[in-house]
N, C-alpha and C positions, 0 to 999 in steps of 0.2 A: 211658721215652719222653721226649723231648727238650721241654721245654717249645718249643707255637708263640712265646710270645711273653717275649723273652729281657728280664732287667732291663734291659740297653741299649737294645733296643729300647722297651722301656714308659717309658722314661728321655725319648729321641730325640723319643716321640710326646706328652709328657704333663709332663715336669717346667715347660716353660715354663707350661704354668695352671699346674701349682700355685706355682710364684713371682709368678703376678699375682695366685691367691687368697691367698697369705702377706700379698702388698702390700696386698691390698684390706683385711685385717682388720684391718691397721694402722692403715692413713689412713683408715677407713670410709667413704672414696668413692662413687660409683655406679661398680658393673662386673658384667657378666656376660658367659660364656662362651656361654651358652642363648641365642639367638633366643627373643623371644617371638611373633614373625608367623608364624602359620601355612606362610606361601610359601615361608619359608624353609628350608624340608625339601624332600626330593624334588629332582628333577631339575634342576641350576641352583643348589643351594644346601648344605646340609650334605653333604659327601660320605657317600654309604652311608645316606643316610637315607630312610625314605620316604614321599611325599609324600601328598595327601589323601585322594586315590582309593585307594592303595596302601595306606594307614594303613585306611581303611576295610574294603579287603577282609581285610588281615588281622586285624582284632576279628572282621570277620563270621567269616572259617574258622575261631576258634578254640571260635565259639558250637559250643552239643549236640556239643561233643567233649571226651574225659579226654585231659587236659594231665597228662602222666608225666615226672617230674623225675626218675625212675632215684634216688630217696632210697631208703635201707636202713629196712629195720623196716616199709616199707607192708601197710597188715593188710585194704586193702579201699578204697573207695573212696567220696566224698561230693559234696555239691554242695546246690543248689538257689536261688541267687539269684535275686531278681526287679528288673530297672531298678525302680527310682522312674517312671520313663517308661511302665511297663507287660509289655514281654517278658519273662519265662522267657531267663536267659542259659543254664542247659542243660550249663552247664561240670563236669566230674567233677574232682574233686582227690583225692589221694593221702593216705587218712590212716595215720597212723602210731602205730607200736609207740613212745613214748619209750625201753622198756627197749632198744632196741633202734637206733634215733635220736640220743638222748644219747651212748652214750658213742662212738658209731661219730662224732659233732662233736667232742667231746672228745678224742678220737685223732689231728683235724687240729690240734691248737693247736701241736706242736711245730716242725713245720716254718712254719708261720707266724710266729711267734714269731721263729725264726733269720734268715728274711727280712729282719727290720728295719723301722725306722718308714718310710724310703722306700719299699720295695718296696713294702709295705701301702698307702700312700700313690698310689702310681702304678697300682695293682692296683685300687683304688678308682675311680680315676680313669678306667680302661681300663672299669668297670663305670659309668660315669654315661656315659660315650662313646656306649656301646651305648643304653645306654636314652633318651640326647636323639636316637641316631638313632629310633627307633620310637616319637614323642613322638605321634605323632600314632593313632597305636596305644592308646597309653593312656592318650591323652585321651578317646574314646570309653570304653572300662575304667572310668575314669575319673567317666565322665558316668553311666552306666548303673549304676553302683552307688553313687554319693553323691546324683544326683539333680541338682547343677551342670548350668547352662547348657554346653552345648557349646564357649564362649570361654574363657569361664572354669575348664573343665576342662582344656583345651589349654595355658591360661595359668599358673593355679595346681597344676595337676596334673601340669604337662610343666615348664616352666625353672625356674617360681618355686622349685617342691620340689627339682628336680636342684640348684639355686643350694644349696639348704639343705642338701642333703646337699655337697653340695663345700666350704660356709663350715665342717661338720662337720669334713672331711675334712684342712681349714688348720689347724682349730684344735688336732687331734690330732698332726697331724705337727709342729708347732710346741710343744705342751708335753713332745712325747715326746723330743724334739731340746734341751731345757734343758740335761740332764744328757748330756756326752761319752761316748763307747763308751767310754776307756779312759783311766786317769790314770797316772802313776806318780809315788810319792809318797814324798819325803825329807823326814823330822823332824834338824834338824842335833841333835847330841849331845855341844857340847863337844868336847873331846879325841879323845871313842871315836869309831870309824866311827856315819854318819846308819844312821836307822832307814830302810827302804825296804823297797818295797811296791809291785805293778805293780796295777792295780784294774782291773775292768770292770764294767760299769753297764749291764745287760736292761733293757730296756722290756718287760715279760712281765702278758699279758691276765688279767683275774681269774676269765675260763673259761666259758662257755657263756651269751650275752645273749638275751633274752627280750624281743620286740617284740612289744606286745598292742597291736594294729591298730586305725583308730576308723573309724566309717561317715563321716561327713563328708569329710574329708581323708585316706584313703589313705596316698597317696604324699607331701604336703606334711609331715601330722604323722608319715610312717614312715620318711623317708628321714635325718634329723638320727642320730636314734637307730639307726640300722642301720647311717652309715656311722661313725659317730662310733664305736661297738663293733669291727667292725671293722677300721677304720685301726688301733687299739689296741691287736690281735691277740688279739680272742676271736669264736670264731666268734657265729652269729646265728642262733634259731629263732624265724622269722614267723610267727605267729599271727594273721591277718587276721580284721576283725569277721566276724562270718557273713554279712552281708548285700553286705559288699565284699571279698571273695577275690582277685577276678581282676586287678584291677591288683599286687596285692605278690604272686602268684603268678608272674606275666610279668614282675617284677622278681626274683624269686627263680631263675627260670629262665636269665634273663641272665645273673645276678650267678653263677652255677653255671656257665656255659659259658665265661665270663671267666676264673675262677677254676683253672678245667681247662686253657684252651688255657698259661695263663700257669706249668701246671706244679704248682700246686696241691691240695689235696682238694677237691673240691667241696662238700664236707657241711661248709665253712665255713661255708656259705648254706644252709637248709633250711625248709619249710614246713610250719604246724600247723595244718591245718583240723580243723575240729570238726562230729560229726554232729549231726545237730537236735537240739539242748537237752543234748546233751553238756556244755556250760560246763566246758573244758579250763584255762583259763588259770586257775582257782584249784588247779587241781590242778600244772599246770606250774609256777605260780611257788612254790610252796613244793619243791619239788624239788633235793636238793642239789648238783647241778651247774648249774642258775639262780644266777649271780653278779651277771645286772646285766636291770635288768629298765626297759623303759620303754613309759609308757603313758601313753594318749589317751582321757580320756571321763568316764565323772559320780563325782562326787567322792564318793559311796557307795563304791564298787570300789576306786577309788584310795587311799582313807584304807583299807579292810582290804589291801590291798597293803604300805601303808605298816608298818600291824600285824601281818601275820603272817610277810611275805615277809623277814622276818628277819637270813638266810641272802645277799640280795642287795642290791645297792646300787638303790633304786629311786629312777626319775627320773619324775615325774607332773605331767600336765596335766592340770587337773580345771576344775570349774567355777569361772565367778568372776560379780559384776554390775557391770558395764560401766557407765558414770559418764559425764555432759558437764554441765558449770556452766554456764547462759550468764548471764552478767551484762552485757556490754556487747557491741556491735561494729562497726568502720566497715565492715563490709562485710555488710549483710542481706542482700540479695538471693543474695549468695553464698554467707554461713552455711548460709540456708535450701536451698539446692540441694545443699551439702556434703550435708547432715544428711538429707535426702531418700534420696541415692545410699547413706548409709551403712548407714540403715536396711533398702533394702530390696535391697541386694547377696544374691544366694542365699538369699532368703526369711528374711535374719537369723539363716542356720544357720550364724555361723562365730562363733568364741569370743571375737570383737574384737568383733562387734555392738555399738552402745551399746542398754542398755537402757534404762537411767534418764536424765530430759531433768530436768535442776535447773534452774527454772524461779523467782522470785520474784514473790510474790503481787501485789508492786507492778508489775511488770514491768522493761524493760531500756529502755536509751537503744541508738539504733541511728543510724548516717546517714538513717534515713527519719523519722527521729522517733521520740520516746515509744512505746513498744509495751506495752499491758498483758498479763498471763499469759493472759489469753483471746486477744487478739491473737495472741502469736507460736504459742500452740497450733495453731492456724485456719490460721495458714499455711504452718506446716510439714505440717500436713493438704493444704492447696493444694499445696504443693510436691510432696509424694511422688504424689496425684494428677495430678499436672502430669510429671511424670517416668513412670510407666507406665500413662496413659493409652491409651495405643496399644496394643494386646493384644502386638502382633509384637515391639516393644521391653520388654515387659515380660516376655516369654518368654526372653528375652535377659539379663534382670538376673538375674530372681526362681531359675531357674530348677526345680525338683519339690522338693515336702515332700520327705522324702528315708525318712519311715517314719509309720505310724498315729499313734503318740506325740504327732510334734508337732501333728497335725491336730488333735487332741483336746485338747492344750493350748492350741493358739489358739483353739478355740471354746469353752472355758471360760474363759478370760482377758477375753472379752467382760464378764463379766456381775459381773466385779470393781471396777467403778467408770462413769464417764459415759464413753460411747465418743467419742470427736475424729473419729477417723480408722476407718471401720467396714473390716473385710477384706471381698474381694470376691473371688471364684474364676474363675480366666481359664483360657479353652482353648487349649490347645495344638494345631495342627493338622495338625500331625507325630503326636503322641500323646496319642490324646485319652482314655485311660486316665491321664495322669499330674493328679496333684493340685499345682494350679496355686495359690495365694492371695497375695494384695497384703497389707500387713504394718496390721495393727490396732495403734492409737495410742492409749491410757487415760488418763484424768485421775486424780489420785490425790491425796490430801491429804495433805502432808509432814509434819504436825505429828502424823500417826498413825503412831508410829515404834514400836508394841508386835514383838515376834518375830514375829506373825504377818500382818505386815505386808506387801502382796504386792510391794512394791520390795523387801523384802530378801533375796529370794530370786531364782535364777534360775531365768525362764521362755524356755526355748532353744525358739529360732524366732524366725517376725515378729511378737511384742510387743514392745511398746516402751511405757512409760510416761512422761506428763509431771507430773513431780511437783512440786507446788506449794509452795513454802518462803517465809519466813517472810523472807529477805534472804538477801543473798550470803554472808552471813558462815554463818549457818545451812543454806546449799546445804555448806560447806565441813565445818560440823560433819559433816552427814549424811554427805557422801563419805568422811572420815576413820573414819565406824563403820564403811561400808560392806565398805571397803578390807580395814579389822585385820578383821572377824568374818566376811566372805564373799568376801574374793580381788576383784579386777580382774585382768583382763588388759591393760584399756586404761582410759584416762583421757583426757578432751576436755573442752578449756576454752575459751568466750569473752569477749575481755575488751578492753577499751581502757586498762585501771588497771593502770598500771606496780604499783603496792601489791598489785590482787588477783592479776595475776600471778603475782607473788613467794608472795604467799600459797597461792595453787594449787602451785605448784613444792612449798613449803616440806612442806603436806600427802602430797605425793606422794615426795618424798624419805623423809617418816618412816613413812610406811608402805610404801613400796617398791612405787611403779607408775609403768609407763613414759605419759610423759603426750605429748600433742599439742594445742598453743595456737593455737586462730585457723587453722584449716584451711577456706579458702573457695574453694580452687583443686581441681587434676585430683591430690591428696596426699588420702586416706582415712585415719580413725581406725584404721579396720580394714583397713588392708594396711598389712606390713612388708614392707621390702629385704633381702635377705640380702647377709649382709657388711659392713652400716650399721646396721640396725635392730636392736635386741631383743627379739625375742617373747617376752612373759610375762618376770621377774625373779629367779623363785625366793623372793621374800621377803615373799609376802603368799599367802593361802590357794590362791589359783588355781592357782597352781603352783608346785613346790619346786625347777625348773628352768628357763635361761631357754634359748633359742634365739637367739642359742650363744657361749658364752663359756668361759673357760679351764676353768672347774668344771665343765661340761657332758662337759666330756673326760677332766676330767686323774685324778679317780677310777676311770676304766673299767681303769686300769692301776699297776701300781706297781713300780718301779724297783728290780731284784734286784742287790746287788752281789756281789763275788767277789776276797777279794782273796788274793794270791800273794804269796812271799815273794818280792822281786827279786832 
């Protein structure tokens, strides 16, 4: 049967992005393809897309129903998620035989493969299409399985992640594009006729990638690593957390219809639910057609991936502790509202959180004056207070624990030092089953830097501690242990000192953390650009990869050559 959707045509509809995402990763610009206003979907605005009424009713029809991807090897069926908000989503998924699974993926790589890095490229592209149209789709998805505010799942669950699968998508078709399809090659020989040789150079996938899904982030942390495998030419088996299925399920369905209409196997794209307490993904990734495996979540899991998974190229996001110096700033009033908004963005469930507030015992010089470490503690207490005071807007920031774990870790975390800033539990009145809390703020003495120290570790949620140091110079030490022995993902400095500056840089260069200095505007510690920013670096415990850059890609594949005599 005739592919619907011919390379020309996927060419005619798609290669201009991707030549403005090629330009964007150059110049690291601001650009996106993604609308992030909600309005702009639906009737007036994306073609083919649909808008919020539409977007709603289709999450609702999809609840208490099995979603059948027509995948090979299906041995029965599973489910049971529950919102953070409180419903039973209801949804049955497909699980599967791997014996059966596996190699019926592995039987698509050839024709993929011949395609080329454009095709793959535009095919990709034809699959982020589909899904910014239905963004509004699975931002509810979205919301109802991370526990994110409804904005912020539209936001970071709909463009921000498409953005990241498409800067994926640049950076693959750009290193696969290095090396020419074909050379021919004369060695001159003196007198005798040249040596010659006509040559051609595969971009050929290293076979079967394994996306072990995370409940926070879904689609922001699944989309890098799924399209980045793909563009690549190996197919993909999604593995979503148990408790977040149905957004990388409704992406896996797309990414399947896409892939069909355009002429290809579908079971390049496939899904791995797991029945209750089945725990599949230790069993998938050791598997020997798992070649590239990438994963989202606590650095337990991700270090035995590291060790056993052998057999594949794994790429991990694990934990780290999140770091901010403050030693100087001309702008307090702004610091303090920076620093407020950062903390209590999504309850402090994303991996950029700062946790640790380095703080010196003498305090800071500020525009307002002198501030002692009780001082600026108090008021970043005021501030986060002053920021979700309102319940309606705080429902808005904070939005649901997202599981028991963290509950129980913020109510323990209490009773680790003097409380600043106490948690308080706000109702929701949409859903007054979801577990709502404003972010608890600790005093902690710096100069107790034993291992079992509670700054040196990560406590994922809304804690935050303000830890007490000894001077800036000694805030610097501690970030520099923090860094090498438990990961950052993020790094925040305040400073007025051209020297401490330099000094904070210098720290973060050698221990390898993307840092941000003097952030007092509408720019967060914990939000990145895609196509400008780097998430995570690869070269400090938190994670062995960053989001996204040439390395992120250029292993998922390796360059077959062939040469001929000419």
């Amino acid at each position: 049967m005739a592919a619907e959707l011919s390379p020309e045509k996927l060419s005619e509809i798609h290669r201009p992005t991707l030549d403005q995402a090629l330009e964007a990763i150059r110049t690291r610009a601001y650009w996106s393809p993604h609308p992030e206003h909600p309005k702009a979907y639906g009737e007036g605005g994306l073609p083919g897309s649909l808008g919020a009424a539409e977007g709603k009713a289709a999450f609702d029809a999809v609840l208490n129903t099995r979603l059948d991807l027509a995948q090979p090897g299906t041995d029965g069926w599973t489910g049971g998620e529950i919102s953070p908000y409180g419903p039973e989503l209801g949804v049955e998924y497909p699980h599967s035989d791997p014996d059966v699974l596996l190699p019926a993926m592995s039987a698509a790589m050839g024709s993929w493969r011949a395609a080329g890095p454009e095709t793959r490229a535009l095919v990709c592209l034809e699959i982020l299409a589909r899904i910014s149209a239905r963004t509004h789709e699975l931002a509810h998805a979205v919301m109802h399985t991370s526990g994110q505010a409804f904005v912020m799942a539209f936001q970071a669950g709909g463009p921000h992640a498409q953005d990241r699968g498409l800067e994926a998508v640049a950076y693959a078709y750009a290193e696969q594009t290095r090396t020419p399809r074909s050379a021919d090659w004369s060695k001159p020989q003196g007198k005798r006729d040249p040596l010659q040789l006509h040559k051609s150079y595969t971009a050929a996938g290293r076979g079967v990638s394994l996306l072990i899904g995370c409940n926070t982030f879904p689609t922001w942390n699944g989309y890098p690593g799924l399209f980045a495998s793909l563009a690549t030419g190996n197919p993909v088996l999604v593995k979503p957390h148990p408790r977040a299925v149905l957004p990388l399920a409704l992406t896996v369905q797309l990414a399947r219809e896409a892939l069909a209409e355009a002429g290809f196997d579908p079971n390049l794209v496939a899904l791995a639910v797991e029945r209750p307490g089945e725990g599949i993904a230790k069993t998938l990734a050791v598997r020997p057609e798992i070649k590239i495996i990438d994963y989202t979540g606590s650095t337990a899991f991700g270090d035995w991936l590291e060790t056993n998974a052998r057999q594949a190229q794994v790429y991990t996001e694990k934990a780290g502790v999140n770091t901010i110096v403050l030693d100087s700033t001309d702008n307090y009033r702004g610091m303090l509202s920076n620093l407020a908004f950062s903390l209590s963005l999504y309850s402090g469930q994303m991996c950029t959180t700062p946790q640790n507030l380095l703080i010196p015992r003498e305090g800071i010089t500020t525009d307002a004056g002198a501030k002692s470490y009780e001082d600026v503690v108090a008021d970043i207490a005021e501030a986060v207070n002053g920021l979700l005071g309102d319940d309606a807007r705080a429902n808005g920031l904070l939005g649901a624990l997202v599981n028991p774990d963290v509950k129980a870790r913020l109510e323990g975390a209490a009773a680790l030092g003097d409380v600043a800033l106490a948690s308080r539990p706000v109702t929701n009145p949409d859903f007054p089953d979801a577990v709502v809390r404003t972010p608890l703020l600790v005093k902690l003495d710096g100069a107790k830097r034993d291992d079992g120290a509670a700054f040196l570790s990560e406590c994922f949620g809304p804690v935050s501690f303000a830890v007490a140091v000894d001077s800036t110079a000694d805030a610097l030490d501690l970030l520099r242990r923090t860094v090498r022995e438990k990961g950052a993902m993020t790094v925040g400095a305040y400073t007025t000192s051209p020297e401490v500056e330099r000094a904070v840089e210098d720290v973060c260069l050698d221990e390898s953390a993307q840092l941000s200095l003097n952030l007092t505007g509408g720019v967060y510690v914990n939000q990145t650009a895609a196509f400008s920013d780097f998430h995570g670096s690869g070269g400090n415990p938190a994670a062995n990869a960053a989001l996204c850059d040439g390395a992120f890609v250029s292993n998922r594949f390796r360059v077959v050559e062939v040469r001929r005599q000419a």
